[in-house]
N, C-alpha and C positions, 0 to 999 in steps of 0.2 A: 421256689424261686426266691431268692434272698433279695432285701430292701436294694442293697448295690449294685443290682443287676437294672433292675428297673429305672435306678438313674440314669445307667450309662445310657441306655435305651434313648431317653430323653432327651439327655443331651446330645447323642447324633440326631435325634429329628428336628431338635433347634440350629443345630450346626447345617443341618441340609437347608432349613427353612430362611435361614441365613446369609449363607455363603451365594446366593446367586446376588443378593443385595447389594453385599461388599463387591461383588464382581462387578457389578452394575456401578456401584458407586466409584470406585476403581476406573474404570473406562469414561468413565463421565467427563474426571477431574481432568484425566491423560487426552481427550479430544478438545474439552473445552480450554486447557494450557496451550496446548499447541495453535489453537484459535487466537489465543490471545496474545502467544508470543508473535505471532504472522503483524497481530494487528500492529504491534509495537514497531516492530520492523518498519512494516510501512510507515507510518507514522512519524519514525527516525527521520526515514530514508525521502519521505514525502517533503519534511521541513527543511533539511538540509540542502535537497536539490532548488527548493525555493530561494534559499537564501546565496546559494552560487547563482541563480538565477538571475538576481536579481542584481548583483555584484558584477555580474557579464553585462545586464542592462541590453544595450542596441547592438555590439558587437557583432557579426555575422555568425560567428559562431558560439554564441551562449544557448540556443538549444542543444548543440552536444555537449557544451561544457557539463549542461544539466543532466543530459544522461548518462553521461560517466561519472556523475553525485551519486544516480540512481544506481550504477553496475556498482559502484563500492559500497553502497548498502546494502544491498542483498547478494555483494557478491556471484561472480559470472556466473555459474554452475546454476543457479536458481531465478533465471528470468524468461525462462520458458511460461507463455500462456500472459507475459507481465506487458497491460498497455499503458502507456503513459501519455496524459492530457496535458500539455500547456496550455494556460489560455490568460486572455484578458479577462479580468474580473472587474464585474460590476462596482462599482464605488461604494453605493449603498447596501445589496443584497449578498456579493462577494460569489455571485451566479457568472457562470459563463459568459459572455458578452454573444451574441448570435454573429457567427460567423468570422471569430477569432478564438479559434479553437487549433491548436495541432496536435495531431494522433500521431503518436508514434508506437510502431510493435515492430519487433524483435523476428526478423525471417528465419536467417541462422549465418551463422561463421561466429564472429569474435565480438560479443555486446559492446566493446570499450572501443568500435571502431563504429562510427556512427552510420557507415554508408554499409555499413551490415544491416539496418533500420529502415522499414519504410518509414517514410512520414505522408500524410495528409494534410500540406501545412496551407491554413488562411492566418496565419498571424509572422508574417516575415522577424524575426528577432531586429530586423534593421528600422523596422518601421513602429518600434519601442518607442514612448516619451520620457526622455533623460533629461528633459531640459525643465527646468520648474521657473515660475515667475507669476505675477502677479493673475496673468489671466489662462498664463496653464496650470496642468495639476500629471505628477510623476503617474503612470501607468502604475496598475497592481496586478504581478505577475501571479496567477493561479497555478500550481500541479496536483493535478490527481491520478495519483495512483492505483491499477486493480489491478488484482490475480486474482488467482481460481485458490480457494482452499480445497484440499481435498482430503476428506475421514480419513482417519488410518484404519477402525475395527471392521468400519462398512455393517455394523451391528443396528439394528432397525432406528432409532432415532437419529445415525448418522453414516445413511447412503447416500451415495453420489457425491455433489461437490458443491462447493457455497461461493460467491463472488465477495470479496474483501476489497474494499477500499477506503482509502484515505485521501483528503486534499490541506494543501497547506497554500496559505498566502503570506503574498510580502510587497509592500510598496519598493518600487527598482530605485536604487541610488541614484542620487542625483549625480551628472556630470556638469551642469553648467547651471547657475545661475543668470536668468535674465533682469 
């Protein structure tokens, strides 16, 4: 048996010893991207529905102005599984306010029509503080956004499905000075 036999040898059982590694490294990079990309999305699509939020103010209809923020962020096709939280945010903590929260999820027909939408609502958009002055203070509108991530490989470190969310806040415009 000549010296270059016994290389090649070698170097297939470094190559076997290997290639599950890059496999592994490979799938890693590709589940934790798409994780990341999801996060960004939301994130987008989180701040921007705040800031239409907040630009609607008291309006009757600034909860769906908001959710049609949120269907051109993620685009109709991908809001299956997707709930959306309005709420009144604490001043200090930027925590939900108890009992000024609306839930909104997606039943089915067309997201960009709002009465395709349950909602859960204790926080009426009309009963917003727009008015600012010495002894009030503008509301801060909260959204949180979740969906279900789900693996693509399904390969043991990434079975089943992970919840992702984002929240963005924004003090509502003032409409009137007192």
């Amino acid at each position: 048996m000549g010296k270059g036999e016994n290389s090649r040898g070698a170097t297939l059982v470094e190559a076997a010893m290997v290639f599950p590694l890059m496999i592994l490294l490979t799938v890693t990079l590709l589940e934790l991207g798409l994780v990341f990309k999801d996060l960004l999305t939301i994130s987008f699509t989180a701040r921007d529905a705040a800031r239409v939020g907040s630009l609607a103010g008291n309006d009757p209809d600034a909860d769906c102005d908001l959710i049609q923020a949120v269907v051109a962020g993620f685009g109709a096709s991908n809001l299956e599984g997707v709930t959306i939280n309005i709420f009144k945010a604490n001043e200090g903590t930027g925590d939900p306010e108890i009992g000024k929260v609306n839930t909104w999820t997606l039943t089915s027909g067309d997201p960009a029509d709002c009465s395709d939408w349950t909602v859960l609502e204790f926080w009426p958009s009309t009963s917003r503080q727009v008015n600012v002055g010495p002894s009030t203070k503008l509301d801060i509108l909260g959204v949180e956004i979740v969906t279900t991530h789900e693996w693509i490989t399904g390969l043991p470190p990434w079975r089943g499905d992970i919840d992702v969310s984002r929240t963005a806040l924004q003090r509502l415009e003032p409409e009137a000075f007192e």
